[in-house]
VOVO-288033 format. One record per residue (C-alpha): residue in one letter; x, y, z. Coordinates in Angstrom, 3 decimals, always signed. Layout:
N
+------+----------+----------+----------+
: resn :       px :       py :       pz :
+------+----------+----------+----------+
:    a :        X :        Y :        Z :
...
+------+----------+----------+----------+
END
This chain:
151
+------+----------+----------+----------+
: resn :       px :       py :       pz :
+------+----------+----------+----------+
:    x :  -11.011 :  +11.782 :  +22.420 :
:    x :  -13.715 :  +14.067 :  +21.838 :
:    x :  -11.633 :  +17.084 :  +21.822 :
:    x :   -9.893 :  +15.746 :  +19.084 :
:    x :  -12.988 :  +15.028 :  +17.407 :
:    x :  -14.052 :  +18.837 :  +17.913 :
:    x :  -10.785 :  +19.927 :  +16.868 :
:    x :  -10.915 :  +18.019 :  +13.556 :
:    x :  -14.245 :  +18.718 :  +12.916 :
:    x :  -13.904 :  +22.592 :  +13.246 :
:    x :  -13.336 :  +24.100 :   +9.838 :
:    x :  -11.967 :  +27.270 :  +12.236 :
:    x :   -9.836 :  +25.441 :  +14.164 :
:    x :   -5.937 :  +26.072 :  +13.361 :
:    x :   -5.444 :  +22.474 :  +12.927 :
:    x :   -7.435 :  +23.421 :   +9.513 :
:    x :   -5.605 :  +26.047 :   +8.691 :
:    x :   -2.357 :  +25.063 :   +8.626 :
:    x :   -0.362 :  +25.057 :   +5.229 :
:    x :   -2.204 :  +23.358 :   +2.988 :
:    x :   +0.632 :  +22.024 :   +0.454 :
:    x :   +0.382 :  +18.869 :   +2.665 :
:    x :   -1.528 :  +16.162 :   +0.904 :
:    x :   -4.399 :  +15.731 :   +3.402 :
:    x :   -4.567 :  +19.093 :   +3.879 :
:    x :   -4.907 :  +20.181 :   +0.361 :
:    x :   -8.681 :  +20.589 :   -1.134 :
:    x :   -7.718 :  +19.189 :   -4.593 :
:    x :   -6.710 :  +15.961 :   -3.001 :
:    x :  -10.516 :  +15.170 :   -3.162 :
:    x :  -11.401 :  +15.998 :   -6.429 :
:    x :   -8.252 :  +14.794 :   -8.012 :
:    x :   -9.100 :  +11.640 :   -5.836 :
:    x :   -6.347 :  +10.782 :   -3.771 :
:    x :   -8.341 :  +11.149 :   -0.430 :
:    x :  -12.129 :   +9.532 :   -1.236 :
:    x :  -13.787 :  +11.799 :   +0.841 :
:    x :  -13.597 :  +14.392 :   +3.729 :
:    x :  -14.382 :  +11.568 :   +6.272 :
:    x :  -11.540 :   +9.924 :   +5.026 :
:    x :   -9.468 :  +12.704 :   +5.935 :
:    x :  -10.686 :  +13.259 :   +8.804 :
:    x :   -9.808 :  +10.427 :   +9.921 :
:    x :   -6.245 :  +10.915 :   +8.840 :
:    x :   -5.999 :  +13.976 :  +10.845 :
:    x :   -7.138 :  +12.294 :  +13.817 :
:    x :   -4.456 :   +9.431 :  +13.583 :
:    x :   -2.054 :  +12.072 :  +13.113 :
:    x :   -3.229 :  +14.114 :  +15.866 :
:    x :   -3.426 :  +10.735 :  +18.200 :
:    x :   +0.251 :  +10.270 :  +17.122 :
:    x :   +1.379 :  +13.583 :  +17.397 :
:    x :   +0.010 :  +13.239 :  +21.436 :
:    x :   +1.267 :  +10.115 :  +22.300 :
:    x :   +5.052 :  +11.103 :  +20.661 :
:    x :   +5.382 :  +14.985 :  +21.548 :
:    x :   +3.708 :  +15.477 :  +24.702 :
:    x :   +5.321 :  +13.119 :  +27.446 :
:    x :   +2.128 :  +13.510 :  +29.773 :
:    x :   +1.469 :   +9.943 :  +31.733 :
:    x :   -2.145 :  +11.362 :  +31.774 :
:    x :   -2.338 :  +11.640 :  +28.007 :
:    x :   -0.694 :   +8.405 :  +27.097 :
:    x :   -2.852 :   +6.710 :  +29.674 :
:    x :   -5.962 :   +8.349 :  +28.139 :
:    x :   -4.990 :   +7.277 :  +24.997 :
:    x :   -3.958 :   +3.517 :  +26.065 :
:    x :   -5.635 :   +2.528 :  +28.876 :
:    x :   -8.587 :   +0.078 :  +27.498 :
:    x :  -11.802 :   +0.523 :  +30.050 :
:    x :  -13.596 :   -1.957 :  +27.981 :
:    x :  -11.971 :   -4.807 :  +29.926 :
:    x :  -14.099 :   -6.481 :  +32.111 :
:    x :  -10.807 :   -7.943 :  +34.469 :
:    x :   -8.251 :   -5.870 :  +35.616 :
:    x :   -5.415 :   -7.975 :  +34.472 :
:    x :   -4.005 :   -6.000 :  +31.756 :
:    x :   -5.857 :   -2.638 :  +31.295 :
:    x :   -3.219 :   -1.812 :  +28.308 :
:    x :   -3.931 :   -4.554 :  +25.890 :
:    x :   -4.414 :   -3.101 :  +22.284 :
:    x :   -7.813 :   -1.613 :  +21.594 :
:    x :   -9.960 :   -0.147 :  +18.271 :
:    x :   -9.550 :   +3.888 :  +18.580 :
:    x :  -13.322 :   +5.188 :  +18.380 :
:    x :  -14.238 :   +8.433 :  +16.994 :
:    x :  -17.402 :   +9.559 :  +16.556 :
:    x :  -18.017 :  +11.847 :  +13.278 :
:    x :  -21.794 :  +13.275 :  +12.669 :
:    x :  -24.387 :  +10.276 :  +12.683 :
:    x :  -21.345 :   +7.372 :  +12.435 :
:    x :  -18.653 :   +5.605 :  +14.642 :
:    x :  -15.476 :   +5.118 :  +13.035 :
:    x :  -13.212 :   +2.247 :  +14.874 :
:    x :   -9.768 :   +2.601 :  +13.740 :
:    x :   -7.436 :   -0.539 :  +14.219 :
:    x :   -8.023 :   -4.091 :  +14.756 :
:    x :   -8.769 :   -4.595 :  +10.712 :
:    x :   -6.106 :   -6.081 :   +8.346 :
:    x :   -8.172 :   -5.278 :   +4.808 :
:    x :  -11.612 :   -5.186 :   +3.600 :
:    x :  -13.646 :   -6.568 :   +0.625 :
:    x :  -16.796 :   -4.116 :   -1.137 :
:    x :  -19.741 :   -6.098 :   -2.017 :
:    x :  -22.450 :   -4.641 :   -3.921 :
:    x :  -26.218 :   -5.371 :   -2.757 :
:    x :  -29.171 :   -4.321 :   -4.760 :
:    x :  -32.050 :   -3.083 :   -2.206 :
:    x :  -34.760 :   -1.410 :   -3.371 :
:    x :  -33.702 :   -1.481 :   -7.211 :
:    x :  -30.809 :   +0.486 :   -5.722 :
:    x :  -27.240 :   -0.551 :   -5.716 :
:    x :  -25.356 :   -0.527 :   -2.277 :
:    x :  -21.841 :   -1.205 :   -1.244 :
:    x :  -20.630 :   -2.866 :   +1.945 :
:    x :  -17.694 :   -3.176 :   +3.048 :
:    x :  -16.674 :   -7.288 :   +4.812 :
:    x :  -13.962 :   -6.031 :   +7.459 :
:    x :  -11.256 :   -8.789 :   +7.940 :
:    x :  -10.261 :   -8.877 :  +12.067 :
:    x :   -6.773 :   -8.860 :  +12.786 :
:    x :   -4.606 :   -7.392 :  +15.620 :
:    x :   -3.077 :   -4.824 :  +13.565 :
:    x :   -3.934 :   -1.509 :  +16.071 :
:    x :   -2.787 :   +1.936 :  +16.212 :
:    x :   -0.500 :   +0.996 :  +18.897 :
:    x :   +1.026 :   -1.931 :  +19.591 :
:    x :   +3.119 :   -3.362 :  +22.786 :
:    x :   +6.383 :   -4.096 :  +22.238 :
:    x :   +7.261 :   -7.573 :  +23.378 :
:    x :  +11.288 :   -7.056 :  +22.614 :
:    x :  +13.835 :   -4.214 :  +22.367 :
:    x :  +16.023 :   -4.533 :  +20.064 :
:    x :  +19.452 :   -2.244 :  +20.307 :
:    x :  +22.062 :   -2.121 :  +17.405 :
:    x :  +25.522 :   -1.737 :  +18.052 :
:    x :  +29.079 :   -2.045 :  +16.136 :
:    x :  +31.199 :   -4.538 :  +17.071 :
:    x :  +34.163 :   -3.085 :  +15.355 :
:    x :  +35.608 :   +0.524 :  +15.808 :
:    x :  +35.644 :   +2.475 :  +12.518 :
:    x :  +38.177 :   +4.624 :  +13.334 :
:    x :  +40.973 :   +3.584 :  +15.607 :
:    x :  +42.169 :   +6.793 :  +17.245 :
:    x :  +45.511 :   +5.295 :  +18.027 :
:    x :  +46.582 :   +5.443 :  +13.942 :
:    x :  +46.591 :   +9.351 :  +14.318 :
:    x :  +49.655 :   +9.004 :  +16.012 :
:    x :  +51.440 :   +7.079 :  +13.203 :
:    x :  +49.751 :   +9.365 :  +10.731 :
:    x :  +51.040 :  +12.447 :  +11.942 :
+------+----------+----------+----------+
END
């Protein structure tokens, strides 16, 4: 995980320089305030770099990096779904395991601060799958055999 922080965080890095007519990418996507700020899209890059891992490179020792939860204290299920944590300057950011938040502003100081309440849900960045679902027709569309009467 910390490479990918480094990666993100480098403004050299060509995971910052790629085309920039992609929304997150884009520096008027701040000011014209559809991305808050550049923590914000950082973490959007990392999510999308954390996907882009797990779906493109079929490495068992990436996806177990990126699954396997050592904050288990039994060795039951090392897999369960766990809060991705990135770390970016002075702050943690856990991604996953919220379903919204509320702001609430606090006056400290004769200052006004907001806080965020964070509402716990399971809703992580991955999730197991507890059925498979496969679709199939149960009628042919084309019957080959009416080529012969066509012809």
């Amino acid at each position: 995980m910390s490479e990918i922080q480094n990666e993100i965080t480098d403004e050299q890095s060509k995971f910052n320089n790629l085309d920039d007519n992609i929304t997150v990418l884009e520096d008027s996507s701040i000011t014209n305030k559809i991305i808050k700020s550049n923590i914000e899209r950082q973490i959007y890059l990392t999510v999308a770099l954390v996907y882009y891992i797990y779906f493109n490179q079929n490495n068992d020792l990436l996806t177990t990096a990126l699954l396997f939860n050592n904050k288990l204290d039994d060795n039951s299920n090392n897999f369960t779904p766990k809060q991705l944590s990135f770390n970016y300057g002075a702050y943690t950011y856990h991604i996953g395991g919220y379903t919204n938040y509320s702001t609430k502003q606090e006056v400290q100081n004769n200052k006004v601060i907001i806080r965020y309440d964070l509402k716990q849900s399971n809703n992580f960045v991955f999730q197991p799958v507890t059925q498979i679902m496969q679709m199939t027709r149960n009628k042919e569309i084309i019957n080959k055999y009416s080529f012969i009467l066509l012809w």
